[in-house]
N, C-alpha and C positions, 0 to 999 in steps of 0.2 A: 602468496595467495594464488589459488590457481584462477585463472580466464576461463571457466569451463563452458562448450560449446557443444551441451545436447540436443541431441535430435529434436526437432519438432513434432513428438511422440503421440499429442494430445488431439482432441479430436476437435474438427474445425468447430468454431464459435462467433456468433453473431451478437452485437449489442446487444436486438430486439428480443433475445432470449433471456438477456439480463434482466432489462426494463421493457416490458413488453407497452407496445405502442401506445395502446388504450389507455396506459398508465403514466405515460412518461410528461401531458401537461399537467396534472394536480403535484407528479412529483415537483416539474419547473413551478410550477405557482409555490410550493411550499418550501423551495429554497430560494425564492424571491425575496419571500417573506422575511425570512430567515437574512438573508446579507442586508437588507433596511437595517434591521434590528443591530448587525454587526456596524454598518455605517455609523446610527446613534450614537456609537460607545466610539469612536476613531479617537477622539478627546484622548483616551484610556490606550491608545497604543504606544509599544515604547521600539526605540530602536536596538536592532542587535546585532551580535557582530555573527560572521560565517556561520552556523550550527555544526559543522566539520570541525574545519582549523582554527576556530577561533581568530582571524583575521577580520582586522576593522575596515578593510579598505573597498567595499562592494562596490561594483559598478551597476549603473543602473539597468535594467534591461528591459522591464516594459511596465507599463501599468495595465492591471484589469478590475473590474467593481469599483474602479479608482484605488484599491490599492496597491503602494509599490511592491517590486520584487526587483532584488539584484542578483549580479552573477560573481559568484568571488573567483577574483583574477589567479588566485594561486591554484585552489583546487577544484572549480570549476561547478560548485554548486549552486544551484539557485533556490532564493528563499524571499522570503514576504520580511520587510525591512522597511517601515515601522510593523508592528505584528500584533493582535488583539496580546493584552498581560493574560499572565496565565486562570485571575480573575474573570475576566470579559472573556476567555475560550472553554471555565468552565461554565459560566453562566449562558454560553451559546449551545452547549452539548446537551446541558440539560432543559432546556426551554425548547430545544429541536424542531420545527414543524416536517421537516424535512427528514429525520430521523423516526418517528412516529409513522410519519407515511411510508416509511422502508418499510419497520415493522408492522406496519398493519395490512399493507396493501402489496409492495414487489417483493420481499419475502416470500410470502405465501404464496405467491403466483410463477415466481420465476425458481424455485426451491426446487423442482426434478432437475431441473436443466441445470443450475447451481452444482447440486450435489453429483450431477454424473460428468459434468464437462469442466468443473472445479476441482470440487471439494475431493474427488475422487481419486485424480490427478495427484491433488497437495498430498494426500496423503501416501502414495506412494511412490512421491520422491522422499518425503519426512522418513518414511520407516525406508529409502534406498540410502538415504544419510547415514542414518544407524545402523546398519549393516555395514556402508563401505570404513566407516570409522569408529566402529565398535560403541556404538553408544548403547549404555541399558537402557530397556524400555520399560522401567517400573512406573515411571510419574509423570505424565504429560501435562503442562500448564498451558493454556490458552489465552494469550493477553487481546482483550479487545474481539469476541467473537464472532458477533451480530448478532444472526439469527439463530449461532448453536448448532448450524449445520454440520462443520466440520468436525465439533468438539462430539456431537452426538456420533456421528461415524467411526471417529476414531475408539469412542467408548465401545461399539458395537463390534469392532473389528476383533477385537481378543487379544492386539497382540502387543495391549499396553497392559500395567497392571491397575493405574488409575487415572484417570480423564479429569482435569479440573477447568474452570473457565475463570476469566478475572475482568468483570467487566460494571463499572459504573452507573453504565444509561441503566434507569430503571426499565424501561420496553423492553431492553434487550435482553437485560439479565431477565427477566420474568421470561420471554422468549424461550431462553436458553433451559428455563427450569423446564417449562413445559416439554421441553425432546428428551428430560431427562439427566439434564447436567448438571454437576455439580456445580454454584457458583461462589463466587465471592463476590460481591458487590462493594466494590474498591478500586482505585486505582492502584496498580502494581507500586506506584512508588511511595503510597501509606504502607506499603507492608515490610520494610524492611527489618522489622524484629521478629517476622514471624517462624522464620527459617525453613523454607516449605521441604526443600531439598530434592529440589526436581529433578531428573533425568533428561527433559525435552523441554524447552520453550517455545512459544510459537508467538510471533507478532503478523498479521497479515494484515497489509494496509494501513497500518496505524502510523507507524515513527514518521510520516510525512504530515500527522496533524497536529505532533505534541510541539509546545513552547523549548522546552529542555528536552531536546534530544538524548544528551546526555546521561541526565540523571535518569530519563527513562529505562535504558540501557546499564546504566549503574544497579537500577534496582533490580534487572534482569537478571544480569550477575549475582546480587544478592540471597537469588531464589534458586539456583542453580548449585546441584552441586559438581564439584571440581571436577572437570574432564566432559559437563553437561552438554549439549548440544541445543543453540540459539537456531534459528531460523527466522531470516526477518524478508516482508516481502514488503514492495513499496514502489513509485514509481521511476524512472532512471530521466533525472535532468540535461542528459544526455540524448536520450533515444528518438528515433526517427521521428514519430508526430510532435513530440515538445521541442527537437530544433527545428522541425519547417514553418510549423504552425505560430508557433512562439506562444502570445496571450489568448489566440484563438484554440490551442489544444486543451480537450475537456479534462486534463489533470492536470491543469491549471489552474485553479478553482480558490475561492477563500478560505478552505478550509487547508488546504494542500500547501502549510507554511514551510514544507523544506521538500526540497525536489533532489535527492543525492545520485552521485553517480556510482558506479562500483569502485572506483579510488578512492574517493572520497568518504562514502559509506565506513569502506576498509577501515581505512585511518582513523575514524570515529568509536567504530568496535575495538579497533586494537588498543586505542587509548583508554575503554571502558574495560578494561581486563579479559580480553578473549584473542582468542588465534585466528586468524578465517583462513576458512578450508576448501572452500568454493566461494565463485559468484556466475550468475546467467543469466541472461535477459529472455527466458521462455515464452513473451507478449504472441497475444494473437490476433491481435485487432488494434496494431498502429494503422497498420495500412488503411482498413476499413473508417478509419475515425478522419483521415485525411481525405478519403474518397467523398464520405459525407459531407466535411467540409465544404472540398469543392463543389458539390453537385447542389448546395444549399446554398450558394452564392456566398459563402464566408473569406471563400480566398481561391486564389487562382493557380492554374499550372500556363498558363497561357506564353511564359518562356521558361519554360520547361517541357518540349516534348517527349523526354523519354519517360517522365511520371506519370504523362497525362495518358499517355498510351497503356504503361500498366495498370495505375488508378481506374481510368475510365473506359478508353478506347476497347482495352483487351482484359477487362479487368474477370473476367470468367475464366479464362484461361492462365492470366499471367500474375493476379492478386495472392492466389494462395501461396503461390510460390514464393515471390516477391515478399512477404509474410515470412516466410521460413528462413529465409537470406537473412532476413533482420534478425530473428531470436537466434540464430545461430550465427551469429558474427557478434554478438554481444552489442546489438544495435536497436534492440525495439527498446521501447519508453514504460516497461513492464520488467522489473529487478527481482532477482533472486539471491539471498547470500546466506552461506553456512558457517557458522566459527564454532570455533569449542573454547569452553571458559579455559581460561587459563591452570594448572597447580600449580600454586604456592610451596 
């Protein structure tokens, strides 16, 4: 696998562009709401071992909403251990208040900024994928898309032959129709007889909310044909704000049941029949998410003066950079990985 460490190419990004200010307490009220309703069901959580290596032996590493998360001693991932069954996590996706409010409200509001400082980006590293490892580009699938942004772009671009999305939430999928997309309203791992015979798969943000990692990635495989190109993007349990921060970093969250690293990730895909070809940690807002932190009384630098000086002190001058050190040393808490299915 290559350690690959590209430029910092993208253009600078701000949370408040994500979720814009006006917006971001109805968002916190509605995943309030949303982790009660998860609490209720705790009864319903079961234990599991690594979602990597399969290794039973987690250490514990912190708790947050009260629920635990461990760190496995062998290959270094951390994951929520007990975990909602895969029952009580679909019954949380679809009851969403929290997920509804994306769709209705920072969607549509954060969607320019999304699709030029995103979605724009993603997609021309996906199609520099294909290019540097000869992937055809006749059938792009889209697991998990949200708002349809990216899936609608890449249909506009030309330089697929067909755009598909594979997505459950009903908000979303309906979302996704309305820019034009073709959907499937299923989970990817109901489809295994379908034989779509994609060219491209695309998972963004997703494999760190699924119960089975695994079979998620099995059924990727299954969709894929032989020589296909996977792309999976997710958060790195490694990277700079999730080790300083620990249960205070906001991808940390109850929904964020598996946190991998690029080893570990590796090992995962290569056991679910694929090659990886790459991995990178492209993040542009660890830094930013630590600075907040501090500056909101969450957590301190106060023995640490060389953080507090870039974070805070000099942080107009020394943060962007400080920033680019991280995605380019394969150090921000923001994951990139490319595999190709394996031939048989």
């Amino acid at each position: 696998m290559i350690e690959k460490k590209l430029p910092l190419r993208d253009q600078k990004l701000s949370e408040k562009e994500l979720c814009p200010d006006a917006l971001l307490a109805g968002q916190e009220a509605a995943f309030a709401r949303d982790i009660e309703r998860l609490k209720a069901r705790r009864h319903e959580f079961v234990q599991v071992p690594c979602p990597a290596c399969g290794a039973g032996d987690g250490v514990p590493a912190f708790e947050k909403f009260t629920f635990d998360y461990c760190r496995c001693p062998h290959c270094r991932t951390l994951f929520m251990s007990p975990r909602p069954s895969p029952q009580v996590m679909a019954a949380y996706y679809a009851d969403s208040e929290n997920y509804r409010f994306w769709a209705k409200h920072i969607f549509p509001a954060s969607e320019d900024a999304r699709r030029e400082k995103i979605h724009r980006p993603r997609l021309a590293r996906v199609l520099e994928y294909c290019a540097t490892y000869g992937i055809p580009t006749g059938t792009l699938m889209e697991v998990g898309p949200g708002f349809g942004t990216f899936s609608a772009l890449a249909a506009a671009c030309g330089r697929f032959g067909k755009v598909m999305a594979v997505e459950p939430t009903p908000e979303l999928a309906a979302a996704c129709r309305e820019r034009g997309v073709t959907v499937i309203e299923r989970r990817v791992e109901d489809l295994q007889n379908q034989g779509l015979n994609v060219d491209v798969a695309l998972a963004f943000e997703v494999i760190e909310h699924l119960f089975e990692p695994g079979r998620f990635l099995s059924a990727m495989a299954a969709q894929l044909s032989p020589g296909g190109l996977l792309v999976l993007t997710c958060p790195n349990g490694l990277g700079f704000d999730i080790e300083l921060l620990g249960a205070a970093s906001l991808a940390v969250d109850a929904e964020h049941v598996n946190l991998f690293n690029p080893d570990s990730l590796g090992h995962l895909v290569t056991a679910c029949g694929f090659e990886v070809l790459e991995s990178s940690t492209p993040g542009r807002l660890d830094a930013e998410f630590v600075r907040e932190a501090v500056l909101a009384g969450h957590f301190s630098l106060k023995d640490n003066p060389f953080l507090q000086r870039v974070l805070i002190d000099e942080w107009e001058r020394l943060g962007h950079g400080f920033q680019t050190f991280l995605a380019e040393n394969g150090l921000s808490s923001h994951m990139w990985l490319a595999a190709r299915k394996r031939r048989r």
